[in-house]
TIMIRO-285440 format. One line per 8 residues: number of its first residue (from 1); for each residue y, z, x of N, C-alpha, C, O, CB. Coordinates in pm, 1 decimal, decimal comma, padded with zeros to 6 digits. Each point is the difference from the previous one (the first is absolute). Glycine has a CB too. Layout:
# TIMIRO-285440
NUM	Y/Z/X/Y/Z/X/Y/Z/X/Y/Z/X/Y/Z/X | ... .
# end
This chain:
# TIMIRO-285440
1	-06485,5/-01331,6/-05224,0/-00023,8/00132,4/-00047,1/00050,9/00008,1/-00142,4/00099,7/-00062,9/-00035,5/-00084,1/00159,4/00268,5 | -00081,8/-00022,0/-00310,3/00040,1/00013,3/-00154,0/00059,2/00087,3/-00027,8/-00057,4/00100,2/00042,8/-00087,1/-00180,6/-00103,2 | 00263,9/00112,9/-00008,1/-00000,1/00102,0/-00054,0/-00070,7/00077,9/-00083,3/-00076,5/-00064,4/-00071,7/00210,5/-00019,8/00127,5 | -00134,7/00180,0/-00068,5/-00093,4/00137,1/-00087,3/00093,4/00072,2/-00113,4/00079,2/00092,0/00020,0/-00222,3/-00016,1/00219,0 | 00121,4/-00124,2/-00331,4/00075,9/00123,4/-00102,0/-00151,3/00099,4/-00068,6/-00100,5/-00017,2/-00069,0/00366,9/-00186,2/-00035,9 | -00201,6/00299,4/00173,3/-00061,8/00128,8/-00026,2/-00057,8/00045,7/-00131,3/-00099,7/00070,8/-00013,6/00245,1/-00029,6/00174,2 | -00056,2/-00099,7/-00271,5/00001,0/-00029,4/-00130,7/-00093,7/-00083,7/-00102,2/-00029,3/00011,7/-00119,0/00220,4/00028,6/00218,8 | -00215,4/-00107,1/-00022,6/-00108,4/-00140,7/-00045,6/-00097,5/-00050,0/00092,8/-00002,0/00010,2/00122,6/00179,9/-00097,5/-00243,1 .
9	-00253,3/00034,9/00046,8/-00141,4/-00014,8/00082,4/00023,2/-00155,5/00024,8/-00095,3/-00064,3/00044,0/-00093,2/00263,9/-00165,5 | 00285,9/-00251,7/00100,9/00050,7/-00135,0/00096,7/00009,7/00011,5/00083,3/00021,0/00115,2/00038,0/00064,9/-00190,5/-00122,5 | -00093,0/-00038,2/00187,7/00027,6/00023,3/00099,0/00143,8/-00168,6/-00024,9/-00041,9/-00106,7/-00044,8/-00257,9/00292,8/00186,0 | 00417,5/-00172,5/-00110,8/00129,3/-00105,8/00027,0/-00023,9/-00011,8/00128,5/-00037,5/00075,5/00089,7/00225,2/-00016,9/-00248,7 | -00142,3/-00229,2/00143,9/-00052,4/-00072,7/00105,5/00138,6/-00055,4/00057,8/00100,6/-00049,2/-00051,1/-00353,4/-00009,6/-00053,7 | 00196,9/00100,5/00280,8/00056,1/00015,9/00112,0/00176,2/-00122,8/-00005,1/00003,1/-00123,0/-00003,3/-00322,3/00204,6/00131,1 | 00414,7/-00002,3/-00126,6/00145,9/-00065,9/00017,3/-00012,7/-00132,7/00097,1/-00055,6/00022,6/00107,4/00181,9/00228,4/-00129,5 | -00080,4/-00392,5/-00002,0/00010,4/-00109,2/00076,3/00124,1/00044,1/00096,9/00115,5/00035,5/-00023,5/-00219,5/-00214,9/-00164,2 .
17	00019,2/00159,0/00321,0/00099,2/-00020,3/00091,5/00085,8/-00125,2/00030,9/-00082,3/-00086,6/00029,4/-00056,7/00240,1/00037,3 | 00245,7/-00198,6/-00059,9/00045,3/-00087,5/00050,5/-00005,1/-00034,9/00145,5/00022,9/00090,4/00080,2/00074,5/-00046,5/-00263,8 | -00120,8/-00147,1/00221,0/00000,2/-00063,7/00149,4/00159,0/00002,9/00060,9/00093,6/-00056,7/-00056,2/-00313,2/-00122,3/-00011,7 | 00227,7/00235,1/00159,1/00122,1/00008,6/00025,9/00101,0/-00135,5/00066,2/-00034,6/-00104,7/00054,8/-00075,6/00350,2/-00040,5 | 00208,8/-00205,6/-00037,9/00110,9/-00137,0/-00008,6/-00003,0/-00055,1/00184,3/00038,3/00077,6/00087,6/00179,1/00048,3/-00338,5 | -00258,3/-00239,9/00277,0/00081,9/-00016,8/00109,5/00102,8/00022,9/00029,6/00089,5/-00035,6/-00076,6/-00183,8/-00060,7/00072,2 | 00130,8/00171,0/00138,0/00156,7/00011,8/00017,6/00092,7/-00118,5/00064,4/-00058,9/-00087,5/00063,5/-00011,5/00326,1/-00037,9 | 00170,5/-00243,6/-00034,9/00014,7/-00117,4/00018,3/00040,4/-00041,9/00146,4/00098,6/00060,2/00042,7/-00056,8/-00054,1/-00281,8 .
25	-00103,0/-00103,8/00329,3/00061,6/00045,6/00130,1/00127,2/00016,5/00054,5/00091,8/-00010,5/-00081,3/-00254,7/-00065,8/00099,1 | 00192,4/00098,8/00094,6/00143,8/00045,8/00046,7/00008,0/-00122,0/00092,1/-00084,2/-00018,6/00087,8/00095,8/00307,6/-00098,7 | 00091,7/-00372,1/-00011,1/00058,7/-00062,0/00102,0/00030,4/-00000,3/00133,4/00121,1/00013,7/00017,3/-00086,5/-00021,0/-00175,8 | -00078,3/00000,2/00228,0/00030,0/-00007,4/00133,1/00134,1/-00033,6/00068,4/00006,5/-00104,8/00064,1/-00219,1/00060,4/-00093,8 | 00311,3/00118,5/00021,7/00169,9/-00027,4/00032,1/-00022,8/-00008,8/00153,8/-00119,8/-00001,5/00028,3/00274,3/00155,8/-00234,7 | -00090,8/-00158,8/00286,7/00023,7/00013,0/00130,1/00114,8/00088,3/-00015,7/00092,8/-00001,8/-00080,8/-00188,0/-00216,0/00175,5 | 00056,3/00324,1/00037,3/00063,1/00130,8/-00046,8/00195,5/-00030,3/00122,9/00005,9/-00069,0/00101,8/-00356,7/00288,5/-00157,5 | 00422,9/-00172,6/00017,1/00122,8/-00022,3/00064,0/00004,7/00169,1/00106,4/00075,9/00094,6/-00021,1/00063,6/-00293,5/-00228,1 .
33	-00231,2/00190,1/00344,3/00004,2/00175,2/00101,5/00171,8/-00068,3/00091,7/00104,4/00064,7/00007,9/-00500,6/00040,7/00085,5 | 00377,5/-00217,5/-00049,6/00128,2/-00013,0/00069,2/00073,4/00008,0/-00022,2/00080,5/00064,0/00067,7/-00119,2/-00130,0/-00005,7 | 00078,1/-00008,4/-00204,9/00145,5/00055,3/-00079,2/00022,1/00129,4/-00019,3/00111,6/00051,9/-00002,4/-00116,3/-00226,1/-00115,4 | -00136,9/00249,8/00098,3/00027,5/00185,6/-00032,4/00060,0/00070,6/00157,6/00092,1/00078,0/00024,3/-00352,6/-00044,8/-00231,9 | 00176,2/-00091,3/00280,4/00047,2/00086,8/00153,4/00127,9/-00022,9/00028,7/00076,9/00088,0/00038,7/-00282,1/-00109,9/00075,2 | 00250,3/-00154,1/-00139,2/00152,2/-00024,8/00042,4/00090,1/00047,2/-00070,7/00111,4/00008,0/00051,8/-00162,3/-00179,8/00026,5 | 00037,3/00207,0/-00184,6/00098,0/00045,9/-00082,1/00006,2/00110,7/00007,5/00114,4/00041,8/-00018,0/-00123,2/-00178,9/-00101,7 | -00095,3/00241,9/00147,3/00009,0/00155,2/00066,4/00082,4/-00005,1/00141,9/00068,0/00096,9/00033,8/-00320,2/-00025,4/-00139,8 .
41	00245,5/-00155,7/00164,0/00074,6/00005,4/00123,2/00109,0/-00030,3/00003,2/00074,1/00042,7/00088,6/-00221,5/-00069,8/-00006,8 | 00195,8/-00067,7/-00191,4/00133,1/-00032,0/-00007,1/00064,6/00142,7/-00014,8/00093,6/00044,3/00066,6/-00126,1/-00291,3/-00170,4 | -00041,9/00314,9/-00005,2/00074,8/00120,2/-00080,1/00018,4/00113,1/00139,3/00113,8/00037,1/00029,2/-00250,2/-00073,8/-00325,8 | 00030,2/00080,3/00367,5/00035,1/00097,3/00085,6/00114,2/-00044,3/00144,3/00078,8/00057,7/00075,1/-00338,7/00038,5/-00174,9 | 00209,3/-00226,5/00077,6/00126,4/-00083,2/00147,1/00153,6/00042,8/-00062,8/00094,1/00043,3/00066,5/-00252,7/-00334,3/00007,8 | 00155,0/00257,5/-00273,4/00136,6/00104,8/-00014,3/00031,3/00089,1/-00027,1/00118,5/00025,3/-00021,7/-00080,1/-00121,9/00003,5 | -00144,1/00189,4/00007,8/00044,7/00179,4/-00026,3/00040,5/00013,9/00162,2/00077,8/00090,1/00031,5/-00286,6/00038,8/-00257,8 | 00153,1/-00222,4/00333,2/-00007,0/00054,2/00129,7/00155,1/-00018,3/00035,7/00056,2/00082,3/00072,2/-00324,3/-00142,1/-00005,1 .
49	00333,4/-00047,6/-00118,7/00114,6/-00092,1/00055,5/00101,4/00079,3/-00077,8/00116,3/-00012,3/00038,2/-00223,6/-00247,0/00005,9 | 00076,2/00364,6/-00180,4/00096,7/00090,8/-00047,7/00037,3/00097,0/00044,7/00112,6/00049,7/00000,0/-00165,6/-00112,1/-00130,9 | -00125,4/00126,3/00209,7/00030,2/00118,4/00033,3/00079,0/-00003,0/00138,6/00087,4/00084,2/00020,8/-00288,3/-00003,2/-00160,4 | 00172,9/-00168,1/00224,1/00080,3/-00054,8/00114,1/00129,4/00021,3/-00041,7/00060,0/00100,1/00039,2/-00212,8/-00269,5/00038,6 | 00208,1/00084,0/-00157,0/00172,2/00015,1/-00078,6/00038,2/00135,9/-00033,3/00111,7/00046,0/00023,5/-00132,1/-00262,8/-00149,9 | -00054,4/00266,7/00082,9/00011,5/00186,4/-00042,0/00017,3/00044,3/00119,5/00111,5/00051,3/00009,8/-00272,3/-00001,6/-00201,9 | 00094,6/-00045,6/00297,9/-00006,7/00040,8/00097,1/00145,4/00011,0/00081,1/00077,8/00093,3/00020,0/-00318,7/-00172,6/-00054,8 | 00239,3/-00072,7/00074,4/00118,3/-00047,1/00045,9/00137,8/00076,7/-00060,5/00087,7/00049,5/00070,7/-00228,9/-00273,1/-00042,0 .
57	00140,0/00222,3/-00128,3/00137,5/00044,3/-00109,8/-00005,4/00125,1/00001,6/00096,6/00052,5/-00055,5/-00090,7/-00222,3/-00111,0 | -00104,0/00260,3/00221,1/00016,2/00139,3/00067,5/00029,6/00038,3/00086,9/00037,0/00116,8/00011,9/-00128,8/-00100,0/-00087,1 | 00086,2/-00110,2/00180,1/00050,8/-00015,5/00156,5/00094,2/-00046,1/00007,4/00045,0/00039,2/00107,6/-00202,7/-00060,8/-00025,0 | 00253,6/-00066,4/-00145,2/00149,4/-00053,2/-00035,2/00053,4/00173,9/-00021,5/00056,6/00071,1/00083,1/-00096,3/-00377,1/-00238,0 | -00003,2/00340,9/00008,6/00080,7/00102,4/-00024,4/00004,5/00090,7/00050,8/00105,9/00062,7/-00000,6/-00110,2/-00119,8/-00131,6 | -00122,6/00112,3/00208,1/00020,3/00069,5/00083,1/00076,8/00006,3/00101,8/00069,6/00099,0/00022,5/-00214,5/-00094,4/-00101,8 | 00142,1/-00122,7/00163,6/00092,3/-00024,6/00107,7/00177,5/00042,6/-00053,5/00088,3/00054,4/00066,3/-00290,2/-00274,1/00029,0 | 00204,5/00171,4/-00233,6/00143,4/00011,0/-00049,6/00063,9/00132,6/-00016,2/00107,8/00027,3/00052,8/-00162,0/-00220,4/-00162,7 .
65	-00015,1/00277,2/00034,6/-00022,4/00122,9/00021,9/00024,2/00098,3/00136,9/00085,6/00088,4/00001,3/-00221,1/-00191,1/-00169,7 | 00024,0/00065,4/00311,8/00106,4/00061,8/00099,0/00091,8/-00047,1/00051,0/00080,0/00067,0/00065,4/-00206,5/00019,2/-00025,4 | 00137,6/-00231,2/-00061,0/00183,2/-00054,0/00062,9/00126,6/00051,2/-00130,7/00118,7/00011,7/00030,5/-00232,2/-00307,2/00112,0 | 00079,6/00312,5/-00236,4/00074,3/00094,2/-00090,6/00002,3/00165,1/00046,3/00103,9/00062,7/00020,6/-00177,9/-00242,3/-00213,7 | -00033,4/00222,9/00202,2/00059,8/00141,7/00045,4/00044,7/-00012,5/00127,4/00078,9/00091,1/00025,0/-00222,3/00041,4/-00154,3 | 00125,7/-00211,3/00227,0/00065,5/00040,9/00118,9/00163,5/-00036,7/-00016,8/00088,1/00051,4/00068,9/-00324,3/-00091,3/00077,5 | 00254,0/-00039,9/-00231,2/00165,0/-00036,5/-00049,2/00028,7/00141,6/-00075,4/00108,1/00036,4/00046,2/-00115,2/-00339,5/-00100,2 | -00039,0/00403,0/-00042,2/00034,6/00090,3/-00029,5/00017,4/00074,4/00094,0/00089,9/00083,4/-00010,8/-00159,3/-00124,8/-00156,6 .
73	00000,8/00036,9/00272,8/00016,6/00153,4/00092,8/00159,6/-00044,1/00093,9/00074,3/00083,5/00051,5/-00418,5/-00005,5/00003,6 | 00362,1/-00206,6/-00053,8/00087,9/-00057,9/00080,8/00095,6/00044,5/-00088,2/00103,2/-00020,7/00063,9/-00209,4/-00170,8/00062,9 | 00141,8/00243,4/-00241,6/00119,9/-00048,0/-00107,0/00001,3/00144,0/00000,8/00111,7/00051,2/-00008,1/-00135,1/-00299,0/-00155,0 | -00074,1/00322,8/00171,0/00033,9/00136,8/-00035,9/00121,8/00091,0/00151,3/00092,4/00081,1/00005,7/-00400,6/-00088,1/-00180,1 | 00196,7/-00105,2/00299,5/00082,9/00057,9/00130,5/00129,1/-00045,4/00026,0/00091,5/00051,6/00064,2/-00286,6/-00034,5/00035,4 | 00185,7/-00140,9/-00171,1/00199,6/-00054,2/00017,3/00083,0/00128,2/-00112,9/00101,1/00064,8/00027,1/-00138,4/-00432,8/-00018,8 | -00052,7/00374,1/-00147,9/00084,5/00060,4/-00102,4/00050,7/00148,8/00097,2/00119,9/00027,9/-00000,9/-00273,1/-00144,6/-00262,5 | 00038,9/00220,6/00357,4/00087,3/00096,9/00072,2/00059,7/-00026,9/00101,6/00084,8/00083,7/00031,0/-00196,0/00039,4/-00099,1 .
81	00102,3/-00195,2/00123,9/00139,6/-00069,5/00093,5/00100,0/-00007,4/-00012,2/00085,1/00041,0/00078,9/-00168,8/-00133,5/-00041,4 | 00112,9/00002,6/-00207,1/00113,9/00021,8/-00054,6/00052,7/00066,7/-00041,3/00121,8/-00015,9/-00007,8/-00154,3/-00085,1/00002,9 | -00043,7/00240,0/-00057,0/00044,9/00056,8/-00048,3/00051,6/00128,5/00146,3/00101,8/00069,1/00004,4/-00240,5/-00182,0/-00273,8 | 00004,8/00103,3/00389,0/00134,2/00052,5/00120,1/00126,2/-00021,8/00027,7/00096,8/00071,8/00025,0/-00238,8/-00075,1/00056,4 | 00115,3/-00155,7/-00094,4/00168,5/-00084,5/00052,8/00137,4/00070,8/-00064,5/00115,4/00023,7/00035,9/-00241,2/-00286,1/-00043,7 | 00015,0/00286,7/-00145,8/00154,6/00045,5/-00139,0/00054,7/00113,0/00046,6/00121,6/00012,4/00014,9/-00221,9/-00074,6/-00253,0 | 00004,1/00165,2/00268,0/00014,2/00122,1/00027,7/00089,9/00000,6/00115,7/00112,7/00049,2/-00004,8/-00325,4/00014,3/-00093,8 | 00162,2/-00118,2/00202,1/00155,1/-00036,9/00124,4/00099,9/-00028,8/-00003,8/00100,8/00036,8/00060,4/-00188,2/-00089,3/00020,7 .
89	00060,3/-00045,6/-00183,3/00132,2/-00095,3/-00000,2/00081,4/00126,7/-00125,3/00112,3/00024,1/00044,3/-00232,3/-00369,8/00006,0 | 00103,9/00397,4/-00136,3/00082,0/00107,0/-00086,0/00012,2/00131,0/00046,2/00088,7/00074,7/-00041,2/-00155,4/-00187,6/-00133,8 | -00032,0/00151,8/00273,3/00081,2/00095,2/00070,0/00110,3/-00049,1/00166,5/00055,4/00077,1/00078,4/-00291,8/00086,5/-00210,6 | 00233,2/-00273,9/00133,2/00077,7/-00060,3/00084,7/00131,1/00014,0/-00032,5/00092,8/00017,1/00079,0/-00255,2/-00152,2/-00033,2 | 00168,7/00125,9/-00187,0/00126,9/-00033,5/00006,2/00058,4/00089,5/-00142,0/00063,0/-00026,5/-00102,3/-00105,3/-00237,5/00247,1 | -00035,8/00412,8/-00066,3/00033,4/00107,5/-00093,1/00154,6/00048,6/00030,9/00027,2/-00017,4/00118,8/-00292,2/00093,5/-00131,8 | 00368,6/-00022,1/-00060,7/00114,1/00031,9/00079,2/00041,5/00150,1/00106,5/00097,0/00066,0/00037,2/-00046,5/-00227,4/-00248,4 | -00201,4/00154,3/00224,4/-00008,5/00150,8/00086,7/-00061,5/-00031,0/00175,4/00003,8/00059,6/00107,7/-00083,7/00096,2/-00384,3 .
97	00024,8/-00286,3/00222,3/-00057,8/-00096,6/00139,9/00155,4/-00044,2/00040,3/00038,0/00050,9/00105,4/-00323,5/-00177,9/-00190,4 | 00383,2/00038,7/00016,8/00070,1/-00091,9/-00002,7/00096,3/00116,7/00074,7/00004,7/-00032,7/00118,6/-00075,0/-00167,2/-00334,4 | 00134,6/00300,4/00198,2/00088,8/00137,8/00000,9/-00062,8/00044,1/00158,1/00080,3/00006,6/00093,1/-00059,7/00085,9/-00409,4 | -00173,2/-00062,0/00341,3/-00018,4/00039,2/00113,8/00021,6/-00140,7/00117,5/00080,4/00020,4/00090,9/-00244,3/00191,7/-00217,4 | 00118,5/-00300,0/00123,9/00008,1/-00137,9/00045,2/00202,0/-00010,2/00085,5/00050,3/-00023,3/00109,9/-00290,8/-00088,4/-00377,8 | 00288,8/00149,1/00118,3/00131,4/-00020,4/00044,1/00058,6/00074,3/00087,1/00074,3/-00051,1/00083,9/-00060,6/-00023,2/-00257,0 | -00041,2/00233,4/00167,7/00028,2/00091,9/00095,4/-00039,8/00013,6/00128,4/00044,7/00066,9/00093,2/-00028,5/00007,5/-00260,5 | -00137,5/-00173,0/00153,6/-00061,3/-00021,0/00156,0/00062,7/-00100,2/00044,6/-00029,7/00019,7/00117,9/-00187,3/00049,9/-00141,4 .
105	00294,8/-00183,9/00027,7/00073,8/-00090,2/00002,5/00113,2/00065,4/00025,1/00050,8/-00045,4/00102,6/-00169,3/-00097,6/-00227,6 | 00203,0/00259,1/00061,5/00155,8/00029,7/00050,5/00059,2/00020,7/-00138,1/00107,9/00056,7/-00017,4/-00080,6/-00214,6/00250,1 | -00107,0/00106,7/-00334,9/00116,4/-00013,5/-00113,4/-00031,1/00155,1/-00071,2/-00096,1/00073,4/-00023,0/00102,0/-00388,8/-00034,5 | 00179,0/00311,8/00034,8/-00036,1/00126,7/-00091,8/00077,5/-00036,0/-00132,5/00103,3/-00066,8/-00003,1/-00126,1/00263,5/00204,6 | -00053,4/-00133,3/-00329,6/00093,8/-00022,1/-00144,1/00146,7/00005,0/-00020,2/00061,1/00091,0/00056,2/-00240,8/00000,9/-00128,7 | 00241,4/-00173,2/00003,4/00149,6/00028,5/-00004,4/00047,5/00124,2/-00083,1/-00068,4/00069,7/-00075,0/00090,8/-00316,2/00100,1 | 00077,4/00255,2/-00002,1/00008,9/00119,5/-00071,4/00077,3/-00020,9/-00160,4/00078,3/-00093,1/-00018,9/-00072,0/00217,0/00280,5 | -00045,0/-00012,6/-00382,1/00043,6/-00020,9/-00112,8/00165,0/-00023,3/00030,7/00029,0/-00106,7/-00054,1/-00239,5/00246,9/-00071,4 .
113	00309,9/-00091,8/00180,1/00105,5/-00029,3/-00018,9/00069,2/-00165,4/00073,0/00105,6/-00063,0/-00007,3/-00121,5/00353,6/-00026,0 | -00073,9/-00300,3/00079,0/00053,4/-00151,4/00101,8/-00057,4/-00126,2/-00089,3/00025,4/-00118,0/00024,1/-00060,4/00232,6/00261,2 | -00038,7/-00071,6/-00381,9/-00056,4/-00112,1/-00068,3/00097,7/-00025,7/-00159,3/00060,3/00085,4/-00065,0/-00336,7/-00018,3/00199,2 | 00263,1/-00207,3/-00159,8/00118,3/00001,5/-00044,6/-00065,2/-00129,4/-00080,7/-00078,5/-00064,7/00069,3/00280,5/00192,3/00118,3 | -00176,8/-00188,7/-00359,5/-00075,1/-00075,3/-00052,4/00102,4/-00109,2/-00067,0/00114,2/00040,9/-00020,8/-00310,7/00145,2/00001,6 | 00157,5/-00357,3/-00025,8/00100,9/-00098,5/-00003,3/-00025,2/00018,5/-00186,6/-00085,7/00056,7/-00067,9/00074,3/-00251,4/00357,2 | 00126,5/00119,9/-00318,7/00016,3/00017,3/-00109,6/-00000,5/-00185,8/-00041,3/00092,0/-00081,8/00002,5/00041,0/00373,7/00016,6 | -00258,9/-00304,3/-00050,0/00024,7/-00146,1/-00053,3/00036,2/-00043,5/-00092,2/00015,7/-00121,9/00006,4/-00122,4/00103,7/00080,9 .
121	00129,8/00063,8/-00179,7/00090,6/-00082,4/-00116,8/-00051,7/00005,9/-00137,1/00052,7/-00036,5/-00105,1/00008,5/-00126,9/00271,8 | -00195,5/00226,6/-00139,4/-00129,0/00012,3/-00143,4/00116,5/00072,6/-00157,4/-00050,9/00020,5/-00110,2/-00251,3/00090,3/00334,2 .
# end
């Protein structure tokens, strides 16, 4: 086909096409699908074998967790125990327990004039 300039009563003659380039062929590799699949499997066999470990290390701590609080609840019930025992044991040996105790027994206080004090040597 020619071009036309509108302009002139030539007619310019038609642009050479070039023959186009052979491309060049592609080699024929042998493709590696087994190495791609095994190596995908390696990878999920260890996200699997992590998440397993994650797993596990939640169930450790967990477990640790209620054998820890049940030691708190144990520490809290000894801590009022003891602190009953204190309460007994200091009003035990209040001197108004010690005073009634004695009078039920027979004893009665000596009296201010019969009591009488040593003179050590200070």
């Amino acid at each position: 086909m020619a071009a036309v300039d509108w302009f002139t009563a030539e007619v310019a003659p038609a642009p050479v096409r070039r023959a186009p380039r052979p491309r060049p062929r592609a080699i024929a590799r042998p493709r590696r699908e087994g190495r791609r699949l095994t190596g995908g499997i390696v990878w999920i066999s260890a996200f699997a074998v992590l998440l397993a470990g994650v797993v596990a290390l939640n169930v450790a701590v967990l477990r640790a967790n209620m054998a820890l609080n049940d030691l708190n609840k144990q520490q809290l019930q000894l801590q009022a125990q003891n602190a009953t025992l204190s309460s007994q044991l200091s009003s035990a040996g209040s001197s108004l327990r010690i005073e009634q105790t004695a009078h039920r027994l027979g004893l009665v206080p000596a009296q201010a004039a019969d009591t009488s004090y040593l003179n050590l040597g200070r």
